[in-house]
N, C-alpha and C positions, 0 to 999 in steps of 0.2 A: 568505487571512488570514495575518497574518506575527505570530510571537510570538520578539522577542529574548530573546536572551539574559540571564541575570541582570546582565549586567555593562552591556548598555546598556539596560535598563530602572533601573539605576540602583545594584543592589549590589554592593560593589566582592568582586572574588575576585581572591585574591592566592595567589600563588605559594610557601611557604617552598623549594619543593625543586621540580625541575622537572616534577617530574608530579602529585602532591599538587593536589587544589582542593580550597580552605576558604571557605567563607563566613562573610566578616565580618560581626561585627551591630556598632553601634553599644553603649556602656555609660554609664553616668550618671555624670558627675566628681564630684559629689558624692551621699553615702546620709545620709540622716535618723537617728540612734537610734533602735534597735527598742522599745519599750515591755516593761516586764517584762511578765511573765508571757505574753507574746505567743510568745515560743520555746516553751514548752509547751503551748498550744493550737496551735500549728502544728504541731506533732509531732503530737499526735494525732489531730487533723487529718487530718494525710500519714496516718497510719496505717488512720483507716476509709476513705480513700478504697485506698488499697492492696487492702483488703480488698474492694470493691467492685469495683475491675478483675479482681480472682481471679474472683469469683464470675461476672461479664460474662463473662468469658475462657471459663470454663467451659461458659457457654450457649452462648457463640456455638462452639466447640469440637462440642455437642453439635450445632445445628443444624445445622453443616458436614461434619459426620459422616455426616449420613442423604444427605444427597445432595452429595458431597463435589465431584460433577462437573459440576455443575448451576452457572448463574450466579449471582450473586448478585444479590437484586432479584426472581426470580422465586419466592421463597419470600418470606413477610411477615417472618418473623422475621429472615432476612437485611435485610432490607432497613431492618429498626431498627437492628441494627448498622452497617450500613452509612455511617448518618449520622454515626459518631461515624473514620469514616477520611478522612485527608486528601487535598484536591485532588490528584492526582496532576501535574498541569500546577506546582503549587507546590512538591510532593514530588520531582520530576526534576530540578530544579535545587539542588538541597541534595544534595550529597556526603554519604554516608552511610557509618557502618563495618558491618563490618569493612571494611579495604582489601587490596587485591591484592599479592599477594608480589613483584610486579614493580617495575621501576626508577619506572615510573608511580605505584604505588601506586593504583587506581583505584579508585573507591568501589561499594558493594552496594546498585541502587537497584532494587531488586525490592522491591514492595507487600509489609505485614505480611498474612501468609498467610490472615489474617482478612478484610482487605482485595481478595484476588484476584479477578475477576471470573467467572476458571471454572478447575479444575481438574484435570489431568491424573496419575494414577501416569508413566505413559508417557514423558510428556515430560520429568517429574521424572530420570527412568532415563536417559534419555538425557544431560540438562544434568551428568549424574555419571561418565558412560563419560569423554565426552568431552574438558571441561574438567580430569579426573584423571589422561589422558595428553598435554593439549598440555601444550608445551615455554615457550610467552612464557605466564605469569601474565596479563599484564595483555590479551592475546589471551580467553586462557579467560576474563578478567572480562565482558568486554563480552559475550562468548557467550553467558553466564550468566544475564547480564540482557537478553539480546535476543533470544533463541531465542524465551523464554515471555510475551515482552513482549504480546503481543497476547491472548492467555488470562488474564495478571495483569491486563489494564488497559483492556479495550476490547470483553469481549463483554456489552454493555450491556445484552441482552437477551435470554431462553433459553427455549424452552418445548420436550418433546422429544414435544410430539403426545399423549402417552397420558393426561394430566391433566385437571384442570377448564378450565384455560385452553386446552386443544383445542377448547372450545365457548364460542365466544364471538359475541356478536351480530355481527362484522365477517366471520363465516365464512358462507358463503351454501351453497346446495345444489351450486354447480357446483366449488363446491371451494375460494374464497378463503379465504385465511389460514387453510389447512387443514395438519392435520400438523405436522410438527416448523418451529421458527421461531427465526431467528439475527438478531439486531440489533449488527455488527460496528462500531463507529464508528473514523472517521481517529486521533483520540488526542486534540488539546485542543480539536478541536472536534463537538460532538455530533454529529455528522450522519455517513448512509456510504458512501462513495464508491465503484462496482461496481467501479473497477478496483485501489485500495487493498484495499478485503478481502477481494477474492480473493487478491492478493500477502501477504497478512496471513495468511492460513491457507493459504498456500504449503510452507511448510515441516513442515505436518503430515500434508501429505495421506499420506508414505509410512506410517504412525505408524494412523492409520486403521482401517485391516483389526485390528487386535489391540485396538485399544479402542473398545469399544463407542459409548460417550458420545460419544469425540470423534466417531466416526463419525457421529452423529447428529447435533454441532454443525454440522456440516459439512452436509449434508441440510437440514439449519434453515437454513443461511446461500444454499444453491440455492435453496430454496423462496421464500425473502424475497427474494431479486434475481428470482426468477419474476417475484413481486407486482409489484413496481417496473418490472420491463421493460414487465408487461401494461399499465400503471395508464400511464407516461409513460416512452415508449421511446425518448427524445431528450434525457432527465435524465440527468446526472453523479452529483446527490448528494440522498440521502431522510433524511427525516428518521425519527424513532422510528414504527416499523409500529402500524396505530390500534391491534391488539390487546393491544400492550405500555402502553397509556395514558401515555406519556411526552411531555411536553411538547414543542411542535414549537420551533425557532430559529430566529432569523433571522437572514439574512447579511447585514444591513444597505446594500443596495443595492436599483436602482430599475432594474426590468429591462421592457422588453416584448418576450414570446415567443411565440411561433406556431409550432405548438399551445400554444394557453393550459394549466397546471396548475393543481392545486390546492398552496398554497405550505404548506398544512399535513400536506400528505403530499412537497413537493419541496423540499429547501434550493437547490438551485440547478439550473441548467437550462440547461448548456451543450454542444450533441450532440459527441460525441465518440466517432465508429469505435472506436477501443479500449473502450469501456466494456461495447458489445454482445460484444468482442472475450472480454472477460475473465469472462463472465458465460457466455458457453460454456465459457471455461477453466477456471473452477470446475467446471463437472459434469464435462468431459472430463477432467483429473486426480484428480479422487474416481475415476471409472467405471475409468481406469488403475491405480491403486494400488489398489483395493478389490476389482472384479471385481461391485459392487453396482449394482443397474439400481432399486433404490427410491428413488432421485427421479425415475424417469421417468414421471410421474403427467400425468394430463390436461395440469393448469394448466402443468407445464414444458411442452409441444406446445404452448400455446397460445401462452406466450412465446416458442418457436421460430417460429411461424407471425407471429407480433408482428418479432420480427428480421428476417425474410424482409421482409414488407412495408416496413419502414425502409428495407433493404436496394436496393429497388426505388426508394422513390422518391428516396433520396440520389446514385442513381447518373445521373440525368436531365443531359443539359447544362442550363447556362443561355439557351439561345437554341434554338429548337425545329426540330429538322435540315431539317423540311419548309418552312417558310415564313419562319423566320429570326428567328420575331417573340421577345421575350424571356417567359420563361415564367416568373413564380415559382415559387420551393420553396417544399414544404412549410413545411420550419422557416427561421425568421428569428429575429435575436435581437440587441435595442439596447438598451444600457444607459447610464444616462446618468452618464457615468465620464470623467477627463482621462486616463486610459491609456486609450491604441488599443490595446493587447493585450487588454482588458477588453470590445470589443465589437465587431461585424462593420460594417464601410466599406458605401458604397451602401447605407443605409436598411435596413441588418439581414442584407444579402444575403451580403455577400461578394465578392469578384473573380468574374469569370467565368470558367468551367471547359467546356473541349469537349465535344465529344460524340466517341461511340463508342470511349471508353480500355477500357472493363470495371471503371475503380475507382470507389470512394466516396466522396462529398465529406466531409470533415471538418472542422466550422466551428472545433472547438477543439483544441487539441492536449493530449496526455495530461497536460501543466503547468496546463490550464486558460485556457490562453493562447490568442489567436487564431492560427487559421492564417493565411497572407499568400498562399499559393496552397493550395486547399482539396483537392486530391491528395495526403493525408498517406501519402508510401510506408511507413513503421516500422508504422500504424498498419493499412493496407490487408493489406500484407504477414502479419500477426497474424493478420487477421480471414480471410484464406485458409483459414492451417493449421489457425486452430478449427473452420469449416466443414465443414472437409474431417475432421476426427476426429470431430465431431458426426454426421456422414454417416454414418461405420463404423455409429457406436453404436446409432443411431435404427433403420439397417438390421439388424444383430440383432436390434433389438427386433421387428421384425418392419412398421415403417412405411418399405417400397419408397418410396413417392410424395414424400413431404418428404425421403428419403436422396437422392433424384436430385435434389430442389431444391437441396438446399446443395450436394450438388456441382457441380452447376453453375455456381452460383451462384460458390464457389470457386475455382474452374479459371476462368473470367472475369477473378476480381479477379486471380489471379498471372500469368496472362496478358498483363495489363496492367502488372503491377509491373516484368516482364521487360523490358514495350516500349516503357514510356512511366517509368519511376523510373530507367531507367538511362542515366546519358550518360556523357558523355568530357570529361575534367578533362584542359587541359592540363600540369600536373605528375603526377598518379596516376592517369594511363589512366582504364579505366571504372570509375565507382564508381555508387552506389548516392546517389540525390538525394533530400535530405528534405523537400522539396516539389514538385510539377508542377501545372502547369495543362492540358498536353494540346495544348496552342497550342505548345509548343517552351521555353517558360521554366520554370526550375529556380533553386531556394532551395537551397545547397549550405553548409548545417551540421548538428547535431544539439544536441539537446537533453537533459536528464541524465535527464528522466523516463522509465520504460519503456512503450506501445515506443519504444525509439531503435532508429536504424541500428546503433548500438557493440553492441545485444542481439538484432540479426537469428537470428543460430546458436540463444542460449536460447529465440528463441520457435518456433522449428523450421523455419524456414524456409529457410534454407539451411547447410550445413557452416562451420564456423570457417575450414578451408583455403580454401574457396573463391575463387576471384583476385579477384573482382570486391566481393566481402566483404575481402578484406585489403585491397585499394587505398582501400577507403572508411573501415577504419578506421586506413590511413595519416593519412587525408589528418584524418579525426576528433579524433586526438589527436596533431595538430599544428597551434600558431596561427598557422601561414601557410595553412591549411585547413580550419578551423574558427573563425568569428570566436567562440565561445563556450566556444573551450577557453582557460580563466584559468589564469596562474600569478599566485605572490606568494612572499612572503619564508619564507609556513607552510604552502602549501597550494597543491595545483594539482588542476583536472579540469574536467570539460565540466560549465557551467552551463547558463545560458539566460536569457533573458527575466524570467521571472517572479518572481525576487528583484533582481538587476542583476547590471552589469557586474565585479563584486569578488567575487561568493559565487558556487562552487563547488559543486556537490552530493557528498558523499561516495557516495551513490549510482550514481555514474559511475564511480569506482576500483571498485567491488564487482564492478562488469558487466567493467571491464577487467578483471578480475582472472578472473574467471569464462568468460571468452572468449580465455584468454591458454596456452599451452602450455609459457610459458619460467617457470623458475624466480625467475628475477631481479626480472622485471616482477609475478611473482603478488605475492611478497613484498612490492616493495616499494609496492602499490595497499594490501594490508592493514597493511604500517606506517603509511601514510599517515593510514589512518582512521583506527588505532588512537592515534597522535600527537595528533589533531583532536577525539579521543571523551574527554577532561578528565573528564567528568560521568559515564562509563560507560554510554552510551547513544552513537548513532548521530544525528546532526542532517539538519534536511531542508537547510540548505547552511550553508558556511562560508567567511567572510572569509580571504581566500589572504593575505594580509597578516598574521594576529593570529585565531587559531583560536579562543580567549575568545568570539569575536563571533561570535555564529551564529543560523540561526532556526529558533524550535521547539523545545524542551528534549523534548520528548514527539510522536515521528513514527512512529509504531506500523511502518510499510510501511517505513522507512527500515531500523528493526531487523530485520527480519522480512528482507532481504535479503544484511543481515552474516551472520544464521544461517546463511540461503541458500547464501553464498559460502564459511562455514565446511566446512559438510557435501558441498559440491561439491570443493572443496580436498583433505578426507580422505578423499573416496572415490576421488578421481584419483591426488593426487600428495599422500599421506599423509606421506610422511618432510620433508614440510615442516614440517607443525604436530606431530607427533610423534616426529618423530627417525629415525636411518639406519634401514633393513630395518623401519620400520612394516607393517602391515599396512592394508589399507584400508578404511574404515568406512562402514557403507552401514547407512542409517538404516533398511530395511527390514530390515534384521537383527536389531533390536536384540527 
């Protein structure tokens, strides 16, 4: 789903100064006479209502108080206030003050604190360290509003297990929708995507261990991708979990998929290797920063033992090694759409894929997009290294038998990434191929969504220095070698598919930047975005020609990645955002 910009859905934003965004409204060339006496009831008017917001302000003050860390929605009396806050999809694209002391002047679009959907002291502490020693103002803006972008604006849904809503009819003996519970959604569209919020409460995992709550939001949001993995382990995106009674949506499309869902627990249902990828990533970066083993509860084994099975049958060739004869997959998926990126060639299937590589077929790509060879190397590569730290953990805990499955399992799929993702480019030697079929043929671009090639290193897979890593993203972020790396007159980075040919993701400069060791190049990936970011938010892409034009005013994962790249920045190479002889800032310290 694509949501432009205020400027081509139709309101004009104009420029006085070149960083300023205003939004013009229309005025009436001509006003009527007021009637007497009409100024004075309108004054007193304004006045009880005045009195009326005090007194509101005051309640909701008071209910926000008692459970200040809790979402909102999960209390009743929030949830009356609630109605009276504005869409945040309508709220992102309106420039708000105060504005930024930089040349930008950027605007403050963070929700009225009444407004927030869950609340952190912590993070609060942090947004103040940090934005009070960078050096670019309008750097620290965007931070500001992007760190906590996903706590003010998208945790839809909260229960932390100990209350009434721990026992709800959707909880059964074996443990469903048991204990604490996280309903994280993308940002303007309700539904949530396994591998979006986990990127989305990326940046708080180090933040965790010191505060309680968030700790627990966190817990909530493994346990809820639990549910989802057990429930339909070939989904991308769920809708509101039954226990939270929130209305399901629809994506407005006509899909047939195998294994059939139920569409009022799935918004969509497109398998995608990374999503199992990053639903490990979630637990194994909580269990890293925290040192906490309570979500290792039944139900997570049993969505482990749910992955594993997936696992097995994605990695099947398509033609059956003993008799040749063609074997269908499990999953199939045809939608009836005029984009070919929107649904799988051959009757749902897909290209055909060898046998005996060690990797995963992956019908969708982390954009949501089709693959065109279903050997997704970015996304295999991911699902390696989670296994394989999933492995550690499980074996602490003391379950031997599923710590040897995933590693196995593991050491297979990078086995294959080694033997079958790597070929020989002739301008940049061996690089790393973002698609294979096992047959000898390779798809040689990348895509701005994570995982990409360009974010092999952050997902641990291999070193930044590594040769065969640098040649790939030579060749990455050059368009003699990537047809998907745009430039324009405002804007350049690796796109993809899934918006077109013109829009750029700012998401791709975050990752360049975050994978980059030279000074010159960090810099200028975060001018870039900060240029592109008018509205004070991060966009999911932007028009390289006229940066006004973007989609998406509200991309929770988009933000949640600049924080990412900020806090990566100051912990490495601090005297960039803070000035000479910085010291370096490591968010577990704070």
């Amino acid at each position: 789903m694509l949501q432009h910009s205020a400027a081509a859905e139709g309101t004009a934003i104009t420029h006085p100064n070149p960083g300023r965004v205003r939004i013009k409204s229309a005025r009436l060339k001509t006003r009527k006479p007021i009637p007497k006496g009409f100024s004075r009831f309108f004054f007193i008017a304004m006045i009880l209502f005045g009195v009326l917001l005090l007194v509101a302000g005051s309640l909701i003050t008071s209910v926000y108080s008692t459970g200040s860390q809790e979402a909102l929605g999960s209390n009743e009396e929030h949830a009356k206030y609630k109605k009276a806050c504005p869409d945040y999809r309508h709220y992102a694209i309106i420039a708000h003050r105060p504005f930024s002391d930089g040349p930008l002047g950027l605007p403050f679009q963070r929700p009225d604190i009444h407004c927030r959907t869950f609340h952190s002291p912590i993070v609060e502490k942090v947004i103040a360290h940090v934005t009070s020693r960078m050096r670019d103002k309008d750097l620290a803006r965007i931070f500001e509003n992007a760190f906590p972008n996903t706590l003010d604006t998208t945790i839809r849904w909260h229960v932390d297990g100990t209350g009434k809503e721990a026992k709800n009819k959707y909880a059964s003996s074996w443990g469903q929708w048991q204990g604490a519970q996280s309903f994280v959604v993308t940002g303007d569209i309700n539904a949530e995507w396994l591998r979006d919020s986990t990127n989305q409460l990326l940046q708080y995992q180090g933040l965790a261990k010191k505060d309680k709550k968030l700790q627990t939001l966190i817990i909530g949001a493994i346990n809820t991708q639990a549910e989802y993995v057990i429930e339909s382990p070939y989904c991308n995106a769920f809708q509101p979990p039954p226990p939270s009674h929130g209305p399901p949506v629809g994506n407005g499309q006509d899909d047939a998929v195998h294994p059939a869902y139920e569409p009022s627990r799935v918004f969509e249902c497109k398998w995608e290797v990374d999503s199992l990828a990053h639903f490990l990533a979630l637990g194994n970066r909580f269990h890293n920063s925290t040192g906490s083993k309570a979500y290792l509860r039944d139900r997570y084994y049993t969505a482990l033992e749910t992955v594993l099975q997936v696992l097995d049958e994605q990695s099947k060739p398509t033609f059956d090694p003993e008799t040749s004869k063609f074997q269908r997959p499990e999953y199939t998926f045809r939608r009836t759409t005029s984009s070919a990126t929107e649904t799988l060639n051959l009757g749902g299937v897909g290209n055909p894929l060898a046998n005996g590589t060690g990797l995963i077929r992956s019908s969708f790509r982390p954009s949501d997009d089709a693959t065109i060879l279903q050997f997704l190397i970015p996304a295999n590569a991911q699902i390696s290294v989670e296994l394989k730290r999933t492995s550690e953990i499980v074996r602490a805990a003391g379950k031997k038998a599923m710590a040897e499955q995933l590693l196995e399992r593991a050491n297979g799929i990078e086995k294959g990434v080694w033997e079958h993702g790597v070929v020989k480019h002739k301008k940049y030697g061996e690089v790393f191929a973002f698609e294979v079929d096992g047959y000898g043929s390779a798809i040689m671009m990348d895509d701005a969504n994570i995982p990409s090639l360009l974010a092999l290193p952050l997902l641990g897979f291999c070193d930044a220095d590594n040769e065969i890593y640098q040649n790939t993203r030579k060749m990455i972020l050059d368009k003699a070698g990537n047809p998907y790396y745009l430039t324009g007159r405002a804007f350049a980075g690796v796109g993809g598919p899934h918006i077109g040919l013109q829009y750029a993701w700012p998401m791709s400069r975050l990752v360049q930047a975050m994978t980059s060791d030279d000074d010159d190049e960090i810099m200028d990936a975060l001018h870039a975005v900060r240029d592109a970011s008018r509205l004070g938010l991060v966009h999911e892409s932007i028009n390289v020609d006229r940066v006004t034009d973007f989609t998406r005013s509200w991309f929770a994962w988009a933000n949640s990645v600049f924080a990412q790249t900020i806090l990566n920045v100051a912990a490495r190479k601090p005297e960039l955002l803070f000035g000479k002889n910085a010291e370096p800032f490591l968010i577990e310290g704070v």
